[in-house]
Structures are given as C-alpha cells and as structure tokens.
C-alpha positions in Angstrom: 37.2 26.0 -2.9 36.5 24.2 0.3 32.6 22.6 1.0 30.0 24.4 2.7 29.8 24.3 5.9 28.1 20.9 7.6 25.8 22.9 9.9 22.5 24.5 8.8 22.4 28.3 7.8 23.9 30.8 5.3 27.3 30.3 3.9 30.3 32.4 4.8 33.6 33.6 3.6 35.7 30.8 2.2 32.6 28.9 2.2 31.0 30.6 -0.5 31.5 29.0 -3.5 30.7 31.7 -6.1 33.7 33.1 -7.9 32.3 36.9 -8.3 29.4 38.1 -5.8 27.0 41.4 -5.0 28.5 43.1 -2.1 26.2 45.0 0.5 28.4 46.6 3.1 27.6 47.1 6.9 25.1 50.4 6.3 23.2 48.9 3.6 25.3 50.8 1.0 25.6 48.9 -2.4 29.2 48.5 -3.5 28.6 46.5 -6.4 30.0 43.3 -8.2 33.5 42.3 -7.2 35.6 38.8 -6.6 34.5 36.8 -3.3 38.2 36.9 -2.2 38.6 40.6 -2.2 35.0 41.1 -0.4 35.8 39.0 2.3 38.7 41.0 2.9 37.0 44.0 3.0 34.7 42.7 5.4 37.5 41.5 7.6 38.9 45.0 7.1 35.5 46.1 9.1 35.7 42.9 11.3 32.8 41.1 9.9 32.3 38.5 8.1 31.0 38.1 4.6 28.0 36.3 4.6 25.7 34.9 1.8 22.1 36.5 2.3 20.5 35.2 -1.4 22.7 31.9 -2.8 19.9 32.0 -5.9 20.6 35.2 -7.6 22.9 35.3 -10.1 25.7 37.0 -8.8 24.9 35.8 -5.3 24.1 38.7 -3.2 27.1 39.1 0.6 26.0 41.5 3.1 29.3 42.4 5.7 27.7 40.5 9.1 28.7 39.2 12.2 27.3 35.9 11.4 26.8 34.5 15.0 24.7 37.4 15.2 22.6 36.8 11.7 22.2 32.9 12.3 20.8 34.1 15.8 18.1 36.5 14.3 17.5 34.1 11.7 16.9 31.5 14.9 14.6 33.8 16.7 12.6 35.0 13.7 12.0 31.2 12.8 10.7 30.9 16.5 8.6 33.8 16.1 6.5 32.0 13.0 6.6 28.9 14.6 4.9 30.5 17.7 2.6 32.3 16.0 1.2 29.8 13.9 -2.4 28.3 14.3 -2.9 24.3 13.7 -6.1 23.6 12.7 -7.8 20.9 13.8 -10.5 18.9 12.8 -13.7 18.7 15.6 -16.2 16.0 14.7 -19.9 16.6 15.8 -22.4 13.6 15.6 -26.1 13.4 14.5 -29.0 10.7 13.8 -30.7 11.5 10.8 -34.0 11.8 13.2 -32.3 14.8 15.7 -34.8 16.9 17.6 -35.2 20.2 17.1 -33.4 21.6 20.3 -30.7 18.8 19.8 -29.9 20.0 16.6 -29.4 24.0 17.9 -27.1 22.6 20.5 -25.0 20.7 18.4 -25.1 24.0 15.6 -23.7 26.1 18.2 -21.2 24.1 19.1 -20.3 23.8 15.4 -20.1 27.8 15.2 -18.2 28.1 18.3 -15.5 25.5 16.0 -15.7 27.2 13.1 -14.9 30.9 15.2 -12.0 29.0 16.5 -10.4 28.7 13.0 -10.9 24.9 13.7 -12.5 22.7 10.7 -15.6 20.5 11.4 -16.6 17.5 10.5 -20.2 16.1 10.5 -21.1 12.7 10.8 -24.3 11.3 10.3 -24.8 7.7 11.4 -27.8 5.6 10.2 -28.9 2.5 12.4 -31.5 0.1 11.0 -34.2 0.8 8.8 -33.0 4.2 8.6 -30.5 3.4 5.9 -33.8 3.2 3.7 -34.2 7.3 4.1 -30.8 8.5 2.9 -32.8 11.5 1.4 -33.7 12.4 5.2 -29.9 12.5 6.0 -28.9 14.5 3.4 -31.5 17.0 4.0 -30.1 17.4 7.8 -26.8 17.9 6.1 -28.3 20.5 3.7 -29.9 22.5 6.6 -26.2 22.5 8.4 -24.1 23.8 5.2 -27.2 26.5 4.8 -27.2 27.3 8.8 -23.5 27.5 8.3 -23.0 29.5 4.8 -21.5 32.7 6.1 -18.8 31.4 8.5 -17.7 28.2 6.8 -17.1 26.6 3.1 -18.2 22.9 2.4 -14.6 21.5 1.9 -16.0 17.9 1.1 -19.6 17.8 0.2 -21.7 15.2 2.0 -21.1 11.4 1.0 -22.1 8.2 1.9 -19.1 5.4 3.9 -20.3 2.7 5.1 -23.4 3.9 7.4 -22.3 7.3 7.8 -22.5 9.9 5.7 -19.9 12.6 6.2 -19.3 16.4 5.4 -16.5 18.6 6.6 -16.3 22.5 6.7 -13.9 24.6 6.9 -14.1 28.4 7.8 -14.5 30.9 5.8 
C-alpha cells in the first residue's frame, strides 16, 4: 500500500490503507462491506472517487465523492465555526476598598454590561496604606459585587488576597 497522502484531509483511493471497508454510494445507498480495491473501482465506474469519511470505525466507512469537492465543504464548514465563534475576554474593573456609593453603581454597571457581552470580569481591589489593616472591609465590597451580580454571573475564582490586591473573577452565567 502506498502512504497517506502528505496534505491535510481525508484519505482516498489507493491511499486508504484498510484492506476491507463500508461502502456508501453516491445517493446515500448502503452497499455494504467489500475489498477497498473493488470499491474504488466502482466509484471510478461512477467517476468519483472513493473517499474515507470515518478512518476510526472498524471497517472504515468510503462514501463515492468528488474529493476536491468534499475537502472544499470540509474547508468552508471549518470557516463557518471559526467565524462563528465568540473569544471571551477577560475585562478588569478596579475598586478601593473605601468606593462611594455612586462610584460603586457606575463601575456595577459596567460590570453587567461585560457580563451581557459573554465577556468574564475580573475585580481588583487594591489596598494602599493603612487600609491593608481592614481586609474584612474589602471582602465585604467583594461580597456585595458576587450578590449584586448572582443572576447573570458565577464566581469562577472566589476572592483572594496577592500582594495588596485582592482579586475575584466572574464568569457569566
């Protein structure tokens, strides 16, 4: 048998390597279990080409394709889900442990505005001074966010202490 092919995609006649295979003709039609050499006969018979659509089964499953065609379906489906797909990104919002009532909203709404964009958030807290003595007062802030925040996002790493920061990220629901 010769190797597979060195370009990317599903094998094809004489570069399928399994001695007996699956055949699915042009229609969809099962024909059954037969030797590779024979089906790729028959599909040159048609004028298509035998191509491997599942290598993992056991016999390997050939469909009878025109296999410029299926590798350029295969291309544009891959686009498709490439395009389609959302990165999510991680937004930082910053706070003092002594944040003003009217501060705080503004920085909340922001934070739901994240969250509705499928976007994760994270919250840093940053203590200056004497203010490292009233830790309690920072995670309290940090409570009040994950409760202002509990029916659009999930805590994904509950608040902790680095450093002079304590952090928190969320991640929507």
């Amino acid at each position: 048998m010769n190797t597979p092919p060195t370009k990317s995609g599903p094998r094809f006649d004489e570069y399928i390597q399994s001695d007996k295979v699956r055949v699915i003709d042009e229609n969809g039609e099962n024909i059954g279990v037969m030797y590779t050499k024979e089906a790729i006969e028959q599909a040159a018979g048609v004028g298509l080409n035998l191509v491997e659509v599942s290598p993992n089964a056991d016999p390997p499953v050939c469909k009878f394709l025109d296999v410029g065609k299926y590798r350029f379906e295969a291309q544009k489906k891959a686009n498709l889900a490439r395009k389609s797909q959302k990165t999510q990104e991680i937004k930082e919002i910053k706070m003092r442990p002594n944040i003003d009532t009217h501060d705080y909203d503004v920085k909340m709404r922001n934070v739901h505005k994240f969250i509705d964009n499928g976007d994760k958030v994270k919250i840093t807290l940053r203590f200056r001074g004497r203010e490292m003595a009233h830790q309690n007062l920072g995670m309290d802030l940090l409570k009040r966010v994950q409760e202002d925040t509990a029916e659009d996002a999930k805590v994904e790493s509950f608040p902790r202490l680095e450093g002079r920061q304590m952090l928190m990220v969320l991640s929507p629901k």
